[in-house]
C-alpha positions as CSV (number, residue, x, y, z in Angstrom):
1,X,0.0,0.0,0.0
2,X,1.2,3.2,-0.8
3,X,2.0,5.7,1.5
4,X,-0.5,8.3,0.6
5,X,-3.2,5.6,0.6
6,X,-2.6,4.2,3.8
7,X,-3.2,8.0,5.1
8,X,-6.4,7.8,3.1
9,X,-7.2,4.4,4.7
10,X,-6.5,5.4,8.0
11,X,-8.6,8.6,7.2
12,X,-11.9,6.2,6.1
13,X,-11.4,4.0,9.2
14,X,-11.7,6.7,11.3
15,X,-14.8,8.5,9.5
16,X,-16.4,5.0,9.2
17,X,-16.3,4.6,13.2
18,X,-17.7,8.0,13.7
19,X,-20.2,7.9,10.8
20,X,-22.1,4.7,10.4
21,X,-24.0,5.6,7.3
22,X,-20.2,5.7,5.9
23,X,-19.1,2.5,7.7
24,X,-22.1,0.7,5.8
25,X,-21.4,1.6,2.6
26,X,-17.4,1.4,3.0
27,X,-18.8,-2.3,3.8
28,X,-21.2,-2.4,0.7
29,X,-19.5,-1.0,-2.0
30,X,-15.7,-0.5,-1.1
31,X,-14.1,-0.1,-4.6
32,X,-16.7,2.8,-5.5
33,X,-15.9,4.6,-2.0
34,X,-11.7,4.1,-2.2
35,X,-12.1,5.3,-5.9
36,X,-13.4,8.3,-4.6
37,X,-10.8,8.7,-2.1
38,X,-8.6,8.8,-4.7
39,X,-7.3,5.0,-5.2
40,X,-6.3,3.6,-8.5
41,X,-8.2,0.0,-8.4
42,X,-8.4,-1.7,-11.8
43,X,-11.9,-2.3,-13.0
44,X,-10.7,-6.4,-12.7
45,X,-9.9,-6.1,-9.1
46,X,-12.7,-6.8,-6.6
47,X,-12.2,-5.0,-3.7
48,X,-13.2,-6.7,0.0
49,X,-13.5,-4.8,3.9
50,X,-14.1,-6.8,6.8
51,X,-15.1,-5.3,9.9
52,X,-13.9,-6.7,13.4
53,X,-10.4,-8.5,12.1
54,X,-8.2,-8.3,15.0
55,X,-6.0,-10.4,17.0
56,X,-7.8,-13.9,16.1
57,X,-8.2,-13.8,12.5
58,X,-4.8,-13.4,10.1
59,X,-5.6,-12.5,6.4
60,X,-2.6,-13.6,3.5
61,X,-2.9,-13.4,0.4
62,X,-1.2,-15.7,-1.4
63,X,-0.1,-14.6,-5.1
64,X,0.1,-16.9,-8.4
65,X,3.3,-18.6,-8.7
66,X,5.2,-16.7,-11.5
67,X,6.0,-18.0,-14.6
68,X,9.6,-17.5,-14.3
69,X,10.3,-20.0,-11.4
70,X,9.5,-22.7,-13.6
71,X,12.3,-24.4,-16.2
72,X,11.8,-24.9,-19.9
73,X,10.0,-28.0,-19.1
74,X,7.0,-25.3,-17.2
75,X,8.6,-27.6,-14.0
76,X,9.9,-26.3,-11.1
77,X,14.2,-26.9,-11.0
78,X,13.6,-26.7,-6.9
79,X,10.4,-28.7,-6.1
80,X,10.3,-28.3,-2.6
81,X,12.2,-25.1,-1.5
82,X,10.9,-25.3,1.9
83,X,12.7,-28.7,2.3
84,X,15.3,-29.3,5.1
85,X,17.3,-31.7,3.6
């Protein structure tokens, strides 16, 4: 995240726990409400907020596996780079 957005994010969490009209549609229709904040979110990007993450719930996102750690064969040289052996 950007520096300027997370100023804007910080600036919407805030407004959304003073103003719960803006809290619901933050909820409803995030993309349309960071947009207007100023975001750049590509129209193939869906956008999600979830309300009460804290301590017990962890959110990853875990990317695509890109095309260039694979060999000519399209398989992977190092099959298990986690391993300990």
């Amino acid at each position: 995240m950007a520096k300027q957005n997370v100023v804007t994010w910080a600036e919407m969490v805030a407004k959304s726990w003073a103003d719960p009209a803006f809290r619901k549609e933050l909820m409803r229709n995030p993309k349309k409400i960071i947009q207007k904040a100023g975001w750049e979110v590509p129209d193939s990007t869906d956008v999600v907020v979830t309300a009460g993450v804290g301590p017990t719930k962890l959110h990853l996102q875990l990317p695509d596996r890109p095309k260039s750690l694979s060999d000519e064969r399209g398989q992977d040289p190092h099959p298990n780079p986690c391993s300990t052996t």
